[in-house]
C-alpha positions in Angstrom: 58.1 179.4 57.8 59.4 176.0 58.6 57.7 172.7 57.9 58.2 169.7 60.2 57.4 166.2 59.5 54.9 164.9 62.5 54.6 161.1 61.6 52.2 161.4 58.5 51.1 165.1 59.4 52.8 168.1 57.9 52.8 170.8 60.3 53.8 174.4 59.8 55.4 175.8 62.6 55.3 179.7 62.5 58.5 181.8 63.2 56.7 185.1 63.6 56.6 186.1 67.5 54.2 184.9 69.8 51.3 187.5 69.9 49.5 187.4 73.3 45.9 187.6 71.7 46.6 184.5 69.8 48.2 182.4 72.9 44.9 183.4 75.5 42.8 182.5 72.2 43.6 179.2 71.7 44.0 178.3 75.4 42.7 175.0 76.8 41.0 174.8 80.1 44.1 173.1 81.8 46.3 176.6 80.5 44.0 178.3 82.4 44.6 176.1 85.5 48.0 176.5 85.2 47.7 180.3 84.6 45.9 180.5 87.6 48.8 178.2 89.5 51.4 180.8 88.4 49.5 184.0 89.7 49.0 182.5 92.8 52.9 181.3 92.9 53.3 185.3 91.5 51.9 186.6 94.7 53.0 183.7 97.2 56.2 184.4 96.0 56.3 188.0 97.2 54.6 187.3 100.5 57.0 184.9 100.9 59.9 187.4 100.5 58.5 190.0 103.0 58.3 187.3 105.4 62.1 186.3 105.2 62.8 190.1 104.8 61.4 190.7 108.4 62.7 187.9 109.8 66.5 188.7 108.6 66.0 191.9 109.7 65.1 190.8 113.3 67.8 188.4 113.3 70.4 190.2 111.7 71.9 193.3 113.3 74.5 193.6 111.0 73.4 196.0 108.0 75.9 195.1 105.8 75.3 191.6 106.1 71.6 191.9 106.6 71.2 193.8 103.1 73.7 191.4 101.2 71.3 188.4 102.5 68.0 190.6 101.2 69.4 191.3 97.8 70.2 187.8 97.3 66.7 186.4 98.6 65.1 188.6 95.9 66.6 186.9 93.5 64.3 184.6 93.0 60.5 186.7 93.7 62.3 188.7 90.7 62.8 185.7 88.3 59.2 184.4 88.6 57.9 187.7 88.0 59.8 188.0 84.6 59.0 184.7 83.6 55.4 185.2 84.5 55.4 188.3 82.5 57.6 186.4 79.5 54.8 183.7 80.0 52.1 186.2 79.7 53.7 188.6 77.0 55.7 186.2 75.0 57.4 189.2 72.7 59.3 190.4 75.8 61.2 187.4 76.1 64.6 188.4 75.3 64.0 191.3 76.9 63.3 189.5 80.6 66.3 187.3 80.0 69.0 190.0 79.7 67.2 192.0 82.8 66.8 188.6 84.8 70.9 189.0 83.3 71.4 192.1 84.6 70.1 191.6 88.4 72.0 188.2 88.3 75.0 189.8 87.6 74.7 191.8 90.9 73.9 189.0 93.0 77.1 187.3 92.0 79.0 189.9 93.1 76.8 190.4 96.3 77.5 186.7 97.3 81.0 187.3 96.9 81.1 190.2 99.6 79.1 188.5 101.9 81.3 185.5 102.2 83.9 188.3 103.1 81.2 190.0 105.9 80.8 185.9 107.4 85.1 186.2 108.1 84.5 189.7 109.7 86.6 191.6 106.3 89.1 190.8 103.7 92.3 191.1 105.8 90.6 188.1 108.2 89.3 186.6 105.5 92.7 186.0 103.8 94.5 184.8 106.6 92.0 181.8 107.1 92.3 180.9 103.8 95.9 180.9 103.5 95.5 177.8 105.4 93.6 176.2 103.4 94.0 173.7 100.9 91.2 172.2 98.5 91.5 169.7 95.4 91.1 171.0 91.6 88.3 168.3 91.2 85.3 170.0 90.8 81.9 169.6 89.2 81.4 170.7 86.7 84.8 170.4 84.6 86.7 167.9 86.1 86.1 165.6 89.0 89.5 163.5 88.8 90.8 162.8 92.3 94.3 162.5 90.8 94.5 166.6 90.5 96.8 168.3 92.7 95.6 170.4 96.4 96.3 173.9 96.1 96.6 176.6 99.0 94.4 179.2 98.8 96.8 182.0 98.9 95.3 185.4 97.8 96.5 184.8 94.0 94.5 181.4 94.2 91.7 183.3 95.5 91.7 186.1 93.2 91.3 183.4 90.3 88.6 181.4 92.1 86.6 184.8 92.4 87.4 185.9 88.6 86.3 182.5 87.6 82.9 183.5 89.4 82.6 187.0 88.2 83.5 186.2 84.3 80.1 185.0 84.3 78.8 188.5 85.6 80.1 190.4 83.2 79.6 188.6 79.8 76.3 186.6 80.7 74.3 190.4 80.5 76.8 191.9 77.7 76.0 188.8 75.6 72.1 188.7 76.2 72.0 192.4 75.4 73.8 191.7 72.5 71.2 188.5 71.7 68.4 191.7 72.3 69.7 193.6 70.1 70.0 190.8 66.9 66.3 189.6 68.7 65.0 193.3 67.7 66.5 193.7 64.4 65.6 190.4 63.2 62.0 190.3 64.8 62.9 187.1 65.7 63.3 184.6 69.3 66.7 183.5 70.3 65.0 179.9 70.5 66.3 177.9 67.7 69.3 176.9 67.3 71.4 176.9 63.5 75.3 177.5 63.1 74.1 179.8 60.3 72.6 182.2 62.8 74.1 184.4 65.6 72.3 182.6 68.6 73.9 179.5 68.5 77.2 181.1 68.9 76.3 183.3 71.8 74.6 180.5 73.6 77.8 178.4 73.5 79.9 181.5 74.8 76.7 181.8 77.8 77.2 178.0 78.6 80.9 177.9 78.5 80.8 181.0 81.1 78.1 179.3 83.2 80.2 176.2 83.8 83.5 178.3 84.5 81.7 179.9 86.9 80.0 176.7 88.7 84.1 175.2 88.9 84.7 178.3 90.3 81.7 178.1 93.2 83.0 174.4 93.4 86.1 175.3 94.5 85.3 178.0 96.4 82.6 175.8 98.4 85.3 173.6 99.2 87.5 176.3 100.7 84.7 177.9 103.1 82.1 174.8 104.0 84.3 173.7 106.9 84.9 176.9 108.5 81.5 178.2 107.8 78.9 175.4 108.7 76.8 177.3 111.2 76.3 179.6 107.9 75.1 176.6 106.2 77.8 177.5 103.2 77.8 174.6 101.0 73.7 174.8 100.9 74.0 178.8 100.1 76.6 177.3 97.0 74.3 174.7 96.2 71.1 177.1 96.0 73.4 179.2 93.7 74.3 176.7 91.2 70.9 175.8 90.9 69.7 179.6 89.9 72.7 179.1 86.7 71.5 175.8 86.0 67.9 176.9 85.4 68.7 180.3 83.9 70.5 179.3 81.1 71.7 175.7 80.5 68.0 175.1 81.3 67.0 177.1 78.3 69.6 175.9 76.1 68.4 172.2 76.3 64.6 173.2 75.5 66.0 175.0 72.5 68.4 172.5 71.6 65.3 170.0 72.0 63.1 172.2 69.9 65.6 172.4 66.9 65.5 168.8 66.9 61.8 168.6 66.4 62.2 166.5 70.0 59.5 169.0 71.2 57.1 168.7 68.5 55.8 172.2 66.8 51.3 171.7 67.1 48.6 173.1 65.3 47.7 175.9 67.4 48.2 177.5 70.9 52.0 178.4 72.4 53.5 174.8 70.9 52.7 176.4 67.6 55.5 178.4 67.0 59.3 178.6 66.9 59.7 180.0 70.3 57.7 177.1 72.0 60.9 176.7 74.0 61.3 179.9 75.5 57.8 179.4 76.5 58.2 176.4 78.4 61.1 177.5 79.9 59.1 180.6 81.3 57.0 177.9 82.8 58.8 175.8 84.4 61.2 179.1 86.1 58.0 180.2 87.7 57.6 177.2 89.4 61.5 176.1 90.1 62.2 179.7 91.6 60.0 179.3 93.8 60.8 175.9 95.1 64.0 177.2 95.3 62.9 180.5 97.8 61.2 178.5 99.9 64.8 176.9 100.3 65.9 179.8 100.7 63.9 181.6 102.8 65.3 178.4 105.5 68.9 180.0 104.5 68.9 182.9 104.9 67.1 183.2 108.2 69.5 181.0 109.8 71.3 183.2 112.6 74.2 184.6 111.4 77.6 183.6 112.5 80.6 181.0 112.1 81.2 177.9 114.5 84.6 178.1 114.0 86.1 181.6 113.0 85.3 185.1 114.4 86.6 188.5 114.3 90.7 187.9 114.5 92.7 191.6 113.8 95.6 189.7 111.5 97.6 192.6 113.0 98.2 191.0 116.5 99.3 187.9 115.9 98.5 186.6 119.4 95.0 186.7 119.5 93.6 183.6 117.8 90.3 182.2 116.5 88.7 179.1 118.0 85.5 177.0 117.8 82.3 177.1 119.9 83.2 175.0 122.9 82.2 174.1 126.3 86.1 174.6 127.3 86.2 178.2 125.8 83.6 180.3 128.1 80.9 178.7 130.1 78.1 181.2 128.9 76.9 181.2 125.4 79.2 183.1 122.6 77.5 186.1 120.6 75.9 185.1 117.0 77.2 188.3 115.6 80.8 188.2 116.7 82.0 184.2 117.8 84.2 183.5 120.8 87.9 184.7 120.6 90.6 183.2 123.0 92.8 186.1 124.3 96.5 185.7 125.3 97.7 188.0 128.4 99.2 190.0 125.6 95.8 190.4 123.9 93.0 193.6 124.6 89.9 192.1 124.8 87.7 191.9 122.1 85.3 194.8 122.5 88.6 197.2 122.2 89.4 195.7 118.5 85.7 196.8 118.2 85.7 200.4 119.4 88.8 201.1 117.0 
């Protein structure tokens, strides 16, 4: 038990877990209300994503492609149902957080690939990006112009991607470990004390989360130009956003909460330790979905790039070019863009058929 000081009150704050009888007990009318908001958001949510599901797959005749967009659309229908079911059954918490982990993890490595399927494969993918150069001033670790350009050779690419992927790997491993000190202790990862494991893990979460947004910095900066048509830098954007609520989110609540800044009450979800989690919950439900709906505008987009299509890197005389009137006088496919073809050069559908 921990006592705070509320002015001239002196309220107890419990530390026990939230029990789910207790929270629907002591509800107000307005919890209710926003109960009720949530559910519909719940189901809206999924509607939502069978809607953009159809459409992708009508637009989209490119499996690969197609199911990379799908997985990463579901992202977020998945979120607000683990948060609506943290909201609902507070104990599972820490549980939701390293599965809403888990699924993250995969995403980041989805994204990855499908910026690879958007250059038509690796080998074409590298050889437009050894052309390109990009600043080291990046949000969120440094944005000083005076840091050098760098060529993204495949070494500097490699490093942009690990910088990505760090974060899929340890942000599950380390919420599984936060589970598993959760489940032994009986107690929320919500309040922060150097004396205790979470505080520790939650810096090693955060310093991972912001390696990774440089890392989607940078790599934004080496594809929005040659990927516009894919709307890139919003599909970056829309990413960051999922990190920053996830987790650095959380960690202000709690950080908040241990200062008393959120004030522990007498009764209800407010009245205990994990008041933080609980709000966070909250407010996911309603971000994630603000955040499909922009996302759902994504990822129906027709696929394709303005600028770069299929180029073999093996015949050096068949080059890429953008979407111009002086290229072809009918209108270029949205699965593979317009190629210009030297005498030299087969045509395009015999790179296909190979």
């Amino acid at each position: 038990m921990f006592q705070f000081d509320m002015g001239n009150d002196s309220v107890t704050c419990s530390s026990d877990p939230l029990n789910t009888a207790e929270l629907f007990r002591d509800i107000k009318p307005y919890g209710i209300a926003v109960f009720t908001l949530e559910s519909i958001l719940l189901v809206t949510s999924w509607i939502v994503c069978a809607e953009t599901f159809y459409s992708v797959s009508k637009r989209l005749h490119e499996d690969t492609v197609k199911k990379r967009c799908l997985f990463i659309v579901l992202t977020y229908p998945i979120f607000i149902l683990i948060s609506y079911i943290s909201v609902i059954v507070p104990k599972t918490a820490p549980a939701s957080m390293t599965a809403g982990s888990l699924y993250l993890a995969i995403v980041l490595y989805q994204f990855q690939y499908l910026l690879r399927d958007y250059f038509e494969g690796r080998q074409n993918f590298l050889k437009v990006m050894s052309t390109t150069e990009i600043s080291l001033a990046s949000f969120p670790i440094c944005m000083c112009r005076c840091l050098p350009m760098i060529t993204m050779t495949q070494a500097n690419v490699d490093r942009v991607r690990y910088c990505v992927l760090q974060h899929a790997v340890l942000r599950p491993l380390l919420y599984y470990v936060m589970l598993l000190v959760s489940m032994a202790t009986d107690t929320y990862p919500s309040r922060y004390d150097k004396n205790m494991p979470y505080f520790y893990i939650t810096l090693v979460i955060n310093l991972s989360t912001i390696l990774a947004m440089y890392g989607i910095g940078l790599a934004r900066q080496a594809m929005e130009n040659h990927l516009h048509e894919c709307k890139i830098g919003q599909k970056f954007t829309c990413l960051r956003l999922i990190l920053i609520t996830t987790i650095m989110q959380e960690t202000v609540l709690s950080l908040l909460t241990s200062f008393d800044v959120i004030p522990c009450l007498d009764s209800g979800p407010l009245a205990n330790e994990a008041r933080s989690l609980w709000i966070n919950n909250n407010l996911l439900i309603f971000e994630m979905f603000l955040l499909l709906l922009w996302a759902r505008v994504l990822y129906r987009a027709p696929r394709g790039s303005s600028q770069y299509g299929y180029t073999p890197v093996e015949d050096d005389t068949v080059t890429a070019r953008s979407y111009t009137d002086e290229v072809i006088g009918e209108k270029p496919s949205l699965l593979y863009p317009q190629v210009v073809h030297t005498k030299s050069s087969p045509p395009l559908d015999s790179y296909m058929n190979e």
